[in-house]
C-alpha positions as CSV (number, residue, x, y, z in Angstrom):
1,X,-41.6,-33.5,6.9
2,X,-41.0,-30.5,5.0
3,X,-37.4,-29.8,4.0
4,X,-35.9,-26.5,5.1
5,X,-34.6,-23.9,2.7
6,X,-31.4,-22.2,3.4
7,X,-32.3,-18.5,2.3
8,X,-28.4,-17.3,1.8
9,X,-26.6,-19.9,-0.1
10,X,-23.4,-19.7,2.3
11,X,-20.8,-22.1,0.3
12,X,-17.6,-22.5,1.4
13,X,-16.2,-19.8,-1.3
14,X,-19.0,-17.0,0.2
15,X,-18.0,-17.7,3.4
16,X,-14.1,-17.2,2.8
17,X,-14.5,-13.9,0.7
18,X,-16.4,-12.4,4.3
19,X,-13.9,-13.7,6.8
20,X,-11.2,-12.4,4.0
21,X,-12.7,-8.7,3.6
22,X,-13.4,-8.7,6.9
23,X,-9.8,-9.5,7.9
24,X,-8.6,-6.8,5.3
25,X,-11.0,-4.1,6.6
26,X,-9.8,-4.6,10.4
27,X,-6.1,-4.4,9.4
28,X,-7.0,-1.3,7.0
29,X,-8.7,0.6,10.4
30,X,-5.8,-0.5,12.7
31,X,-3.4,1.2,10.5
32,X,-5.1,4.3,9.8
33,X,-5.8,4.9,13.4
34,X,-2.3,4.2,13.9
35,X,-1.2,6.4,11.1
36,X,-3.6,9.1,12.5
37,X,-2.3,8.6,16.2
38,X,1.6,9.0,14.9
39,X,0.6,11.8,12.6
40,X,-0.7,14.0,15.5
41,X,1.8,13.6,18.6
42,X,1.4,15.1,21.6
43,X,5.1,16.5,22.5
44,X,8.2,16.3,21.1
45,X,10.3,13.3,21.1
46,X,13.9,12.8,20.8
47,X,14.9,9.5,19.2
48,X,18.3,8.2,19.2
49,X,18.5,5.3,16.5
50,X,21.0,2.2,16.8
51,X,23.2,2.3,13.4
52,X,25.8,1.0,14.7
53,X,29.4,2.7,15.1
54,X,27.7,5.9,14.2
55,X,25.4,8.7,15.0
56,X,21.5,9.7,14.4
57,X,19.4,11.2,16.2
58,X,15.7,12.3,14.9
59,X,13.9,14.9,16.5
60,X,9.6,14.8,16.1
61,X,8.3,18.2,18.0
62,X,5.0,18.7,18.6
63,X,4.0,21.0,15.7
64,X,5.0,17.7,13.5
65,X,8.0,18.8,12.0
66,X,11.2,16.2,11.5
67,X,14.3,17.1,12.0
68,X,17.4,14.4,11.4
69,X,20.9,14.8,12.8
70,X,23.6,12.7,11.2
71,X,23.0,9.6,9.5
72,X,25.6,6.8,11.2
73,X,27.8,5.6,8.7
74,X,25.0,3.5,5.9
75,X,22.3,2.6,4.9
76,X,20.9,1.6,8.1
77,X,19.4,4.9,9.0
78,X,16.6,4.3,6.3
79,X,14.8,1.4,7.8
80,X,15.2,3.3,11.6
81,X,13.6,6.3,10.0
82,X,10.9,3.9,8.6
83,X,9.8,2.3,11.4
84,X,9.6,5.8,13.2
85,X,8.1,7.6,10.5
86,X,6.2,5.1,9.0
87,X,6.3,3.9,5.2
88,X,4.2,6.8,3.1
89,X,6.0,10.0,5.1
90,X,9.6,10.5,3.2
91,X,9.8,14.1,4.0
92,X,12.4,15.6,6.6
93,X,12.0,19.1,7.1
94,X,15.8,19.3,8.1
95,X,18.5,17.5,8.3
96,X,21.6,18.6,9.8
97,X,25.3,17.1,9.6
98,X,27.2,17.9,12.2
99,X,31.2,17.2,10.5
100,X,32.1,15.2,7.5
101,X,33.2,11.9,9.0
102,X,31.8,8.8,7.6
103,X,29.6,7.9,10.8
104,X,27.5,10.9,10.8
105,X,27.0,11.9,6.8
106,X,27.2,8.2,5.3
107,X,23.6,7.1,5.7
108,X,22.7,10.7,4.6
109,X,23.7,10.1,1.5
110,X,21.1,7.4,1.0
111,X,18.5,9.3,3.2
112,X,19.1,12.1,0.3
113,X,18.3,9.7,-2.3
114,X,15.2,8.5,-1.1
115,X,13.5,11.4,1.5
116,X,12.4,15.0,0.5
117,X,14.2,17.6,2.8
118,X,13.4,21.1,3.0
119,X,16.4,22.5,4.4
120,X,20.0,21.0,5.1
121,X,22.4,22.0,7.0
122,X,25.9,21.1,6.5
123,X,29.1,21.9,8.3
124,X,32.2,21.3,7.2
125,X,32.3,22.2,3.5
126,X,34.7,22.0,1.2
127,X,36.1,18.5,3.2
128,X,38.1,16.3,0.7
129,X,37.7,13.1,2.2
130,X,35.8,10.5,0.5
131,X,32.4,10.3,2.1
132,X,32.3,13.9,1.4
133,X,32.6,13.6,-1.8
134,X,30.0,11.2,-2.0
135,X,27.5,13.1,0.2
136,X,28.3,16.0,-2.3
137,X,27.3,13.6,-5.1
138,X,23.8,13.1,-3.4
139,X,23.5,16.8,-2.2
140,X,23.7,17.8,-6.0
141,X,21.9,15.1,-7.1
142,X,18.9,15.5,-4.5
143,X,19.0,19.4,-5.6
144,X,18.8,18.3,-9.7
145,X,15.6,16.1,-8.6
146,X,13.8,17.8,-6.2
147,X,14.0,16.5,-3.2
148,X,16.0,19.5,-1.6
149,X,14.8,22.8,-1.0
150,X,17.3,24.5,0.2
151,X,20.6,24.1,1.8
152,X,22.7,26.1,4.5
């Protein structure tokens, strides 16, 4: 009896590589239809994030513009804007703080540092207190580098 001949050579090394690429490939098309579903809304939502004792609210209208008000009183605003936003999008076409307390512009001085924002709105200027100062700090420094158009 004749012996039969495997035509593909599947080893245990071919046969990883497929499952692997085609693990990568699925999770690859998952995300860009996810990417492409988020990037192209339907209506405008209005998102109220959980930073704690603090403020911020983000606002995605159905032409796709961003608009953030406040920023709660750290850093915590970053990774709520992340997981709404997603990881590649770091531009805010406004951001608005409404007064100078620490829970509503404190996270906005990290969201300075690390999103491009077209327009800002601030109210309350010239405020001495020490969070202003800071967000003052970042304002100026987010105008020096480029990540702030204009501000208001």
């Amino acid at each position: 009896m004749a012996k039969s001949q495997n035509l593909i050579p599947w080893n245990s090394y071919s046969m990883g590589f497929i499952i692997s690429a085609f693990i990568i490939l699925a999770a690859l098309g998952v995300y860009f239809v996810h990417q492409i579903y988020e990037s192209h809304y339907q209506e405008t939502r209005v998102i109220f994030f959980n930073v704690g004792q603090g403020d911020s609210i983000l606002i995605r209208t159905e032409q796709g513009h961003d608009i953030l008000i406040d920023g709660g009183p750290n850093n915590t605003v970053l990774k709520r804007l992340q997981d709404e936003l997603g990881f590649f999008d770091r531009t805010l076409d406004l951001v608005i703080a409404t007064h100078p307390d620490l829970d509503h512009i404190g996270g906005l001085s990290h969201v300075l540092n690390r999103y491009t924002v077209k327009t800002l709105m601030v109210s309350g200027h010239g405020a001495t207190t020490t969070p202003a100062r800071i967000f003052t700090a970042a304002i100026e420094n987010a105008l020096q580098h480029g990540r702030l158009s204009t501000t208001t």
